[in-house]
N, C-alpha and C positions, 0 to 999 in steps of 0.2 A: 522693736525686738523684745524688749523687756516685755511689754504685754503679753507676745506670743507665747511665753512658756507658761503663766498659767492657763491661760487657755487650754492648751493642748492636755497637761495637766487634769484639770475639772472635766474636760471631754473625757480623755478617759476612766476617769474613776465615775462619773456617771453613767458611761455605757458599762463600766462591769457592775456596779449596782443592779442594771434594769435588766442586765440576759443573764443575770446568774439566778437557776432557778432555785426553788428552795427544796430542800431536801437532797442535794447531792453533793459531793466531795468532792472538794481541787485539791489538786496536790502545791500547796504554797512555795515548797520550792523553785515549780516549774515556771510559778505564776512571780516570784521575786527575781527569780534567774532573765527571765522576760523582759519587766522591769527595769532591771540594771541595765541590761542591753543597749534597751532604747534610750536613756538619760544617756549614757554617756554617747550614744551617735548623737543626741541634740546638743549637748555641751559644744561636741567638739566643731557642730558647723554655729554656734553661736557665738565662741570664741572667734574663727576666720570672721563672721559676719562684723565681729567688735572690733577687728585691726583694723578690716577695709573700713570703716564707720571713721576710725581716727586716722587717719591717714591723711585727709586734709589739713585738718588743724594742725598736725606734728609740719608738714610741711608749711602752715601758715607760721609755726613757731620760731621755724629755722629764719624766717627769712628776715627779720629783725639783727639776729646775728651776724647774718652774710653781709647786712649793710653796714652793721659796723665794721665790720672787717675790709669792705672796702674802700679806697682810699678817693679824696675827695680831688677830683679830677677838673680843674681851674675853679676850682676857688683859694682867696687869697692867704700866704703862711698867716697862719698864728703869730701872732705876735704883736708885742707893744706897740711894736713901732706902726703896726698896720691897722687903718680904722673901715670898716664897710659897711656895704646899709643892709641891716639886718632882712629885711623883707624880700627885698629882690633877691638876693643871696637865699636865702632859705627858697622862695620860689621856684631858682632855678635847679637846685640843689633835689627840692622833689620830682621835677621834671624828667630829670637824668634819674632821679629812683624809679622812677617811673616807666621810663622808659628801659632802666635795666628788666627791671622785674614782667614786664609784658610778654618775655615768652616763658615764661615760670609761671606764669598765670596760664596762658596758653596750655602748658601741661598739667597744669592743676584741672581745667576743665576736663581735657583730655582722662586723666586718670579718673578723675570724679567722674564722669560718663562710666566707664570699665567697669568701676566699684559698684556704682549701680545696677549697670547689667549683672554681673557677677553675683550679687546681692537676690536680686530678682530672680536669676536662675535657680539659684541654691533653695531660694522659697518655693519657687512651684517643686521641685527637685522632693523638699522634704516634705509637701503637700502631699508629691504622688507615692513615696513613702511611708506616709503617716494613713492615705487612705488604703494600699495595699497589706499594710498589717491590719489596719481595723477589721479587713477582710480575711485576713490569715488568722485571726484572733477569731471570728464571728466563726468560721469553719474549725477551727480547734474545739470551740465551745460546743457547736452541735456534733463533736466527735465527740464530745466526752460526754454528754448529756445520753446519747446511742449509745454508746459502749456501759455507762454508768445503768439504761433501763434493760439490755443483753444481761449485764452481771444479777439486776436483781429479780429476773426471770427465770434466769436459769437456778439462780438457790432458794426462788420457791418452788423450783421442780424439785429440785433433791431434795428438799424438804419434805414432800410429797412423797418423795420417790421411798426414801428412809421411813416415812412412816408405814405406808404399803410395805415395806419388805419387812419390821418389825409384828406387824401382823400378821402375817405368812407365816414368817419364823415359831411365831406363838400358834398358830395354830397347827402347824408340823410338826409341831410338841408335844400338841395336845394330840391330835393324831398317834404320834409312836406311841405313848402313854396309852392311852387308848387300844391300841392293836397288843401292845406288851401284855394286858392287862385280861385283853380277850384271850391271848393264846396262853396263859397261865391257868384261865379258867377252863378253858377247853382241856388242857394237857391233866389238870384237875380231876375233872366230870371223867377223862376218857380213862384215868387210875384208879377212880373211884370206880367204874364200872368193871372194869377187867378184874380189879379185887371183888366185887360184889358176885360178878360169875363163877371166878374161882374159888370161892367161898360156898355158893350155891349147889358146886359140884362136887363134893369130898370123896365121891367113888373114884374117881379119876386124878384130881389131884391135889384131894384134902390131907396127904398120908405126908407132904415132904414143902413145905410153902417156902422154905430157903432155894430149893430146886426150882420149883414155879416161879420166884424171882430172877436167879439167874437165868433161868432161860429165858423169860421175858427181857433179862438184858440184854441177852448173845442175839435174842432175835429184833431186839432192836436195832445193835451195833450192824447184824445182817442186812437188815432194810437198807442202813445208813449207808455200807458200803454200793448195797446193787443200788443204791440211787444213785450213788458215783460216777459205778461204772455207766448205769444209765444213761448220765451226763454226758461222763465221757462218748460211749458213742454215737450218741446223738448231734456230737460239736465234732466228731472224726467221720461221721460216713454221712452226717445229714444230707449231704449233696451228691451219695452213691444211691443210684436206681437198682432195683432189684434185677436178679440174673435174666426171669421171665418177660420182664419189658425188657431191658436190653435186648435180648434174643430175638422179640417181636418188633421192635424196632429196627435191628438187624434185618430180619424175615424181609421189612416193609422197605427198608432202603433196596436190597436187593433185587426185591423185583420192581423197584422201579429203575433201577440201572439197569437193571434189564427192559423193561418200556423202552427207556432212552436210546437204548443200543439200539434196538429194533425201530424206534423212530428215526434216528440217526439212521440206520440200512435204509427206511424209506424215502425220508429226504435225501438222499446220495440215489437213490435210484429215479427216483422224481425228477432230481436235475437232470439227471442223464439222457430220460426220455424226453427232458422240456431240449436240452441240445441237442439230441439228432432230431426234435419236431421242429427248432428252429433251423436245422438244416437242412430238413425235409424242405418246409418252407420256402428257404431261399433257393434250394433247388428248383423248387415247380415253379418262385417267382420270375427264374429264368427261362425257365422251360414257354412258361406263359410271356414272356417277353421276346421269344423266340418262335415261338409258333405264331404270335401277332403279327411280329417280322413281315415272316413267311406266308401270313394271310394276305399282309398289305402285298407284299411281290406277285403272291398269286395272282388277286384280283387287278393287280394291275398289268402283266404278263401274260394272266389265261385267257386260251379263247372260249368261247360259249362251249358249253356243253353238245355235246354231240348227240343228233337223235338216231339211236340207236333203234327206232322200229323199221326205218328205212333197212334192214342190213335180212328182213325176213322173207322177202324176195329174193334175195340173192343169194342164200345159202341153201345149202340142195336140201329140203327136206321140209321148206315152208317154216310159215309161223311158228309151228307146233314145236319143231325141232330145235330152230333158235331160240323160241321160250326154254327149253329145258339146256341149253347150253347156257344160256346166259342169265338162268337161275342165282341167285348169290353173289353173282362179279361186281367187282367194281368196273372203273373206265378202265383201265391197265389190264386188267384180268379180260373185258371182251375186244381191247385191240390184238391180246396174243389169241384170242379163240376167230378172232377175225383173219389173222394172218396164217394161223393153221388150217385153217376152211382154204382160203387160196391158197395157201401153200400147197396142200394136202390133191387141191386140182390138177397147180402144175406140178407137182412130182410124178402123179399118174399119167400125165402126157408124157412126160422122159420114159422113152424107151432103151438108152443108157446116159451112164456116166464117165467122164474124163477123167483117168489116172490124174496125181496129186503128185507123182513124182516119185523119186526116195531120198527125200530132204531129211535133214534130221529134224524139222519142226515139223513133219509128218508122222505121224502117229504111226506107229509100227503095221499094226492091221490094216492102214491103207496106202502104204507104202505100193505104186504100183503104175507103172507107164503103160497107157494104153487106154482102150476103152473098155470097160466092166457093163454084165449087161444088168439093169432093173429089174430085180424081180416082182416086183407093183406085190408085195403082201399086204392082204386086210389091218387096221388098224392091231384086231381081237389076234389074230398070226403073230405080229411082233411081239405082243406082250405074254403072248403066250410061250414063244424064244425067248425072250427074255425072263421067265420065272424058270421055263427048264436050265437056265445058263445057270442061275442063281441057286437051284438045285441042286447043280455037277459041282458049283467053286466051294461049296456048305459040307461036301462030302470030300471033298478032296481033302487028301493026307498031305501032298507034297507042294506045298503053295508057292507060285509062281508070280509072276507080275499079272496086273488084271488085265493089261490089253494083249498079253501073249497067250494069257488062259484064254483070252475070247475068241481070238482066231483060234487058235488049237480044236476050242471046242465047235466053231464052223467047218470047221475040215472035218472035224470026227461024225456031224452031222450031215453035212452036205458033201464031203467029198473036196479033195485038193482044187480039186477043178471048179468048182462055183462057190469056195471060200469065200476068193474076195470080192466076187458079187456079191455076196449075202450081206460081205462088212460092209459094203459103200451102202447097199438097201438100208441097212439098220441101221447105220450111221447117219442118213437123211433123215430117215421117219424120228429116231430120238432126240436131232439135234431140233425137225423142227413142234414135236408136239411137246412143250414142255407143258401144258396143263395138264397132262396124264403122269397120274405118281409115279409110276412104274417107270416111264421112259425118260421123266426128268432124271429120276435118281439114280437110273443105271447111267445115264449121258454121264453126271458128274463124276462119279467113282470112275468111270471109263476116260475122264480127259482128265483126270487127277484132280480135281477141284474138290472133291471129296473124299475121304479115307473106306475102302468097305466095313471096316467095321460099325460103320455110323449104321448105314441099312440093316447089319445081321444084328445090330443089338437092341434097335426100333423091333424091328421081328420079333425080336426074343421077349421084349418087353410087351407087346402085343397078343404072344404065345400064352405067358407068363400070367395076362389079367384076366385072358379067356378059361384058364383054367383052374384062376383062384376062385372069378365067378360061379364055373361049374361046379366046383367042389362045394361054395354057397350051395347050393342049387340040390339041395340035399333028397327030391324027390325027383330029378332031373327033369323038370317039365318046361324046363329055359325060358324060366319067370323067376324074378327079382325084384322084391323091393327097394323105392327106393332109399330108406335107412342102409337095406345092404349094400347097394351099389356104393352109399359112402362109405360105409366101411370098408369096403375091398377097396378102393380107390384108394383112401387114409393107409389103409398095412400097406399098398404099392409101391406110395407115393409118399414117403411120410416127410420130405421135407418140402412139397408142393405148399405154397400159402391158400387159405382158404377158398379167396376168391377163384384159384384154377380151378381147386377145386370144384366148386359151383359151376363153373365153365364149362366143366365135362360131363357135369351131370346132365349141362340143359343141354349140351350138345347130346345127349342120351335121349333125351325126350323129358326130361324134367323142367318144370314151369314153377312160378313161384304160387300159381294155384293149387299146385299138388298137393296130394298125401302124402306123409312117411309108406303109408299102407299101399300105393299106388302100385301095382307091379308092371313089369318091364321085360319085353322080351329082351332078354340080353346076347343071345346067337343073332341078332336081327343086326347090331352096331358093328360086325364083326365082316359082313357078309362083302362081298365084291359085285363090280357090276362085268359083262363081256368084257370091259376093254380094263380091265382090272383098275376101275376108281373104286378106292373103298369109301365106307359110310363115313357122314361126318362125324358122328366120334371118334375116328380114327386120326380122321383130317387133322381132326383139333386136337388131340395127343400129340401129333408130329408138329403142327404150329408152335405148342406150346414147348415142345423138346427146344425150338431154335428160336423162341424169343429167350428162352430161359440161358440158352448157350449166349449169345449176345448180349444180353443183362450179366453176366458172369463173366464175359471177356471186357464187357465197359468197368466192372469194378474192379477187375483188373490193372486196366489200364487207369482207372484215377487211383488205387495204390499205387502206382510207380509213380504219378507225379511227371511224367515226359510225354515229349512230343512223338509224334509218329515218327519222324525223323532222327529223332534221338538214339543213339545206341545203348542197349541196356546188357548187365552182365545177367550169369546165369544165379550168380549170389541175389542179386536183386529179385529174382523172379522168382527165386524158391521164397523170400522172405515174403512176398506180395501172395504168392498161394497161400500161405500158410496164415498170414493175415485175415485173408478173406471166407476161407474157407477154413476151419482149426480142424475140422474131422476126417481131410485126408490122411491117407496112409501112405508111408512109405512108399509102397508099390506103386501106389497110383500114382504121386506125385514125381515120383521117376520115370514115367512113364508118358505124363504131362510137359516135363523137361526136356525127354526125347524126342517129342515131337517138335515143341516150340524152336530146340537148336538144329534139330535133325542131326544128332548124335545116338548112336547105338548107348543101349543102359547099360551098356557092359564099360562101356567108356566112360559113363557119368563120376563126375570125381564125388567126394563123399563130400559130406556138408562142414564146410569151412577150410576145404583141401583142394588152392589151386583152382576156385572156381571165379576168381576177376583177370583170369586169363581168356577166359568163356565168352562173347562179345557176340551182339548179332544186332539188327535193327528191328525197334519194337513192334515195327509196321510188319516185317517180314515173321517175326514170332508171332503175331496175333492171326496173321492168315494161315499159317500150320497149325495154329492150335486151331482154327476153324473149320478147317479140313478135320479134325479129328474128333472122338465121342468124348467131348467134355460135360462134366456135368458136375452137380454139387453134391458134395458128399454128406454134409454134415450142415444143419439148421446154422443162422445165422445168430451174431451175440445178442441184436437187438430184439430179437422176434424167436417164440417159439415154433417148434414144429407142427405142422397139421395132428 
């Protein structure tokens, strides 16, 4: 032990010899403070190290004492009287020390083992100590070494940095000096001149040079102020734009919020059309998924087409004649001209008819028990009774029912007595030639399925083209262009959409080869045949009046939103015209109402007065308004008019 501390000693003062570099600064305190430290942790395990060390020998020291303090256990008293033999005696005498002291030696081993181990530990202990500072030592020293070449970096930067900015300094000196020195010269040269001019001009203001001072002064103090002001408003309005760009900036926003507004109107109209074209859309995609339907049923339902050449033998008048009847028809259209040709036979074989009774599902006019005789009139006879009937009901003042006006007027024509011949005759021929216009359309008006005023205001409308034509027609030679012909159709018809339009003109004799220049006898599309079929423009006017009535009762009926079935008020119904149609009027639309409840318009309650008492079935209002002249008054929101 005694070796170890100089060792450790000489260790360290030769490793701070060899890492302490030259030229930098410890601070001796830290480095004595340190120092102190570690001596006295080594004292104090050098000390413990020196008890455990003696701790034997004090116990080898004791035990001399212990033995004399024990007493001598058979051996013989002391004393004169007692003689024994020294050797055996002492012998036995160690024996017994001997054997006392064996387990105190026993413990001596014991402890001397501990002491050792303990010893031992304490050394590697301040081994691993002695090397964990030389390591906390070695990293101090290159912290101080780093931090010592940081400090003397950074104060040859300021040293640098100080000498640079005393340079600057001196030379912003020499600068001001310099600038001071120019603008004294300048201020100089500019007094020396102003004197030199006022000097050179004595006419002017050689007479007062106190006064040419002062004012030179007042007009400098002048300058001095408007530079101020200058100042001033150059730091208060720099950032104010003059009135004329403001204004034109104005101007320019303007009309571009105007652009906007109007782009804005476009885009809102743009969508509007892109939604009802998606509705369009989805309509036809129904339409088309519906008429496919109705393809697959068909072809799976229809029978073959029927040859209709075989049917020219058997109608009276040959090929010739069945060619021009069966002209334009469809299948439908030559099985009614088929069954009028037969019909038209056996009616002419009846030589009478059987009374019908006087039921009340009897029609008043042939109300009648008995036999009535046939009077077999020509097709061109009926229809020609039938336009004079149509003649008498147009002039008539005091209007009556149509099936009582019609007998009436058979009696006033033929006489009480073959009336109601004449009704059961005209009643066969009309019920069965419905392909003849004349006798379809007096049948309907005559069993109520139609209203008359649908017939007098087709007429009228008929009357009405022929005679804006002829007014065209301004050399009357009943030739028309066809530019003119659309214009008189357009002023007619003016909420008609364009393609009717086209419709009627090629129903006129217009093709898409034509001219504008092309002319047209227009008295020609007007004209009748014997059995009174008018020409196909006419045809196609009246088609077109009752697609356009059924296209106008179907948007009807999807405004209401109900079934056929469904019962609707009269509230509902005026809101659904009004809807679809915005350009009726009052009258008309009461009049529309009238019909559809079959209420008198004198009874019609006013709008929002008592009319969800008003109730009918929607089914039963759309066949009264189809009986009557419905039609559109006013272009549609999404479409303009022709």
């Amino acid at each position: 032990m005694a070796s170890s501390k100089p060792q450790g000693s000489s260790f360290a003062t030769s490793s701070r010899t060899h890492l302490r570099p030259s030229g930098v600064t410890i601070d001796d305190s830290f480095i004595t403070e340190t120092k102190n430290s570690q001596k006295n942790k080594l004292s104090q395990k050098r000390k413990t190290l020196k008890l455990a060390a003696a701790a034997p020998g004090h116990y080898q020291a004791m035990v001399p004492g212990a033995t004399r303090e024990l007493p001598t256990q058979g051996a013989p008293p002391a004393g004169p009287g007692h003689r024994f033999c020294p050797g055996a005696e002492a012998a036995a005498h160690q024996r017994e020390k001997i054997r006392a002291l064996e387990p105190l030696k026993a413990k001596l081993v014991t402890v001397n083992e501990d002491c050792n181990e303990r010893i031992l530990a304490m050394r590697a202990e301040e081994r691993y100590e002695i090397s964990m500072l030389k390591k906390e030592k070695m990293n101090l020293l290159k912290l101080i070494d780093k931090k010592n070449e940081e400090k003397i970096s950074l104060q040859t930067e300021v040293t640098k940095l100080r000498k640079k900015l005393a340079e600057e300094y001196l030379h912003y000196l020499t600068e001001r000096d310099a600038r001071k020195i120019l603008i004294a010269d300048l201020n100089e040269l500019r007094y020396q001149r102003e004197d030199m001019s006022l000097a050179q001009s004595p006419g002017i203001w050689g007479e007062d040079p106190v006064k040419l001072t002062l004012a030179l002064k007042m007009t400098r103090q002048d300058l001095t102020r408007t530079q101020m002001e200058l100042n001033t408003m150059k730091a208060n309005f720099g950032d104010v734009v003059p009135r004329r760009d403001f204004e034109m900036q104005e101007k320019t926003n303007r009309d571009l919020q105007e652009q906007l507004d109007s782009l804005r109107d476009d885009y809102e109209e743009v969508r509007k059309e892109h939604e009802i074209l998606l509705q369009l859309h989805m309509s036809t995609l129904k339409e088309r998924d519906q008429f496919y339907s109705e393809l697959q049923e068909i072809q799976r339902t229809s029978t073959p087409r029927p040859d209709w050449t075989k049917c020219e033998d058997v109608v009276s008048g040959g090929p010739d004649r069945w060619h021009m009847l069966a002209e334009g028809k469809n299948s439908d259209q030559l099985v009614d001209v088929l069954l009028e040709e037969i019909g038209e036979g056996l009616l002419r074989e009846k030589d009478f008819f059987p009374g019908l009774g006087y039921g009340e599902a009897i029609p008043p006019f042939l109300r009648f028990d008995g036999i009535v005789e046939n009077k077999k009139p020509t097709k061109k006879d009926v229809v020609n009774l039938l336009k004079d009937a149509w003649k008498e009901r147009l002039a008539e003042e005091q209007k009556e029912k149509f099936p009582d006006f019609f007998f009436n007027f058979l009696e006033r024509r033929f006489g009480p007595g073959d009336a109601m011949a004449w009704a059961y005759t005209i009643f066969e021929n009309i019920k069965l030639f419905r392909s003849n216009e004349v006798m379809s359309q007096f049948y309907a008006v005559l069993m109520g399925k139609r209203s008359e005023i649908v017939y007098i205001k087709h007429k009228e409308t008929v009357a009405q083209l022929l005679k804006e034509m002829t007014n065209v027609d301004s050399q009357n030679e009943g030739l028309l262009t066809m530019e003119q012909l659309s214009t008189v159709l357009k002023s007619i018809f003016p909420f008609k959409k364009e393609e009717k339009i086209q419709e009627l003109m090629e129903a006129g004799g217009w093709h898409p080869n034509s001219s504008n220049a092309d002319f047209l006898n227009y008295r020609s599309l007007f004209m009748e045949d014997e059995e009174g079929q008018s020409m196909h423009f006419v045809q196609k006017l009246w088609e077109q009046y009752m697609d356009e009535k059924d296209e106008y009762l179907q948007e009807l009926k999807q405004e209401l939103g109900l079934e056929l079935r469904d019962e609707v008020t009269l509230c509902k119904v005026r809101e659904a015209l009004m809807n679809i149609d915005p350009g009726l009027d009052k009258q008309t639309l009461n009049s529309y109402l009238s019909q559809a409840f079959q209420l008198p318009v004198t009874e019609l309650p006013e709008e929002g007065e008592k009319e969800e008492g008003i109730v009918t079935r929607l089914q039963a209002a759309l066949e009264q308004l189809q009986m009557a002249d419905i039609r559109r008054m006013g272009a549609r929101e999404h479409e303009p008019a022709s």
